[in-house]
PLY file of the C-alpha trace (Angstrom):
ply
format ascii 1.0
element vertex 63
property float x
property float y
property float z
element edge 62
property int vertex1
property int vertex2
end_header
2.04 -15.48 4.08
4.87 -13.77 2.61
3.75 -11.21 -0.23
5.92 -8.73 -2.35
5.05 -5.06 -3.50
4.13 -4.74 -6.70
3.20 -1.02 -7.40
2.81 1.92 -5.03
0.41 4.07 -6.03
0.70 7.20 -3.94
3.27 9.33 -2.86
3.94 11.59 0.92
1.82 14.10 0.71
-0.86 12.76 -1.60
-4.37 13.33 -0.44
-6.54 10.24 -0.62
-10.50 9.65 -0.60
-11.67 6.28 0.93
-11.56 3.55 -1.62
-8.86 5.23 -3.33
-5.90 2.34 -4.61
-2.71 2.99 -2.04
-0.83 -0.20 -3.28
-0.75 -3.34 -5.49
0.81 -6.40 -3.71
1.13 -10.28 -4.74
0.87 -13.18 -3.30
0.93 -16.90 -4.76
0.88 -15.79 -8.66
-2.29 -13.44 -7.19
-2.58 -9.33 -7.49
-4.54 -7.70 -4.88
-5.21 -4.16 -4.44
-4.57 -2.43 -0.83
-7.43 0.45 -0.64
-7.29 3.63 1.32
-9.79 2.92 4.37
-10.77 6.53 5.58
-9.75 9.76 4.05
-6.92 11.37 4.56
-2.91 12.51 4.03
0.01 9.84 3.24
2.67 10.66 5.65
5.02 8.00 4.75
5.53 5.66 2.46
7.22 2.33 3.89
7.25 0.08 1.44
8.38 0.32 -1.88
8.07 -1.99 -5.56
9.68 -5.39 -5.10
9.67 -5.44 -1.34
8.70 -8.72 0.26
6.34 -7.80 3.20
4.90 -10.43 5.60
1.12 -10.04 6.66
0.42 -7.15 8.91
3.29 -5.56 7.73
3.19 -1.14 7.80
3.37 0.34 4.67
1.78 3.55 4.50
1.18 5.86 7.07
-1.86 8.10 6.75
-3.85 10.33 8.46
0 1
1 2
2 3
3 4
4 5
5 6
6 7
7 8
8 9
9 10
10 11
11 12
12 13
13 14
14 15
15 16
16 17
17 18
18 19
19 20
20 21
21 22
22 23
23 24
24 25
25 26
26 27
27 28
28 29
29 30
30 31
31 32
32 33
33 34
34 35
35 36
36 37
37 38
38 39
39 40
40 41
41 42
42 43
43 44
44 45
45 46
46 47
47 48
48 49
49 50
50 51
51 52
52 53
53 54
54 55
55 56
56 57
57 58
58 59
59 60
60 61
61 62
């Protein structure tokens, strides 16, 4: 299903905890959030507001 970015709520370098919000995305009038799912340190950011993104799409790169 094809989706677009919304928000993008960290930036390279950022530190995140699990469960912290990486990205907002919507889909058929619908807002879901994209949670961090282990700690760590966003590398890259590959996505950006207003891009439309297919499923399985990378976004963020972490570590």
């Amino acid at each position: 299903m094809t989706g677009m970015v919304v928000n993008v709520k960290v930036t390279a370098g950022d530190k995140v905890s699990k469960n912290d919000p990486l990205l907002i995305m919507e889909a058929m009038k619908m807002e879901a959030t994209v949670y961090a799912e282990h700690d760590g340190i966003i590398g890259q950011i590959l996505g950006k507001a207003k891009d439309s993104v297919e499923a399985r799409d990378l976004l963020i790169i972490y570590k």
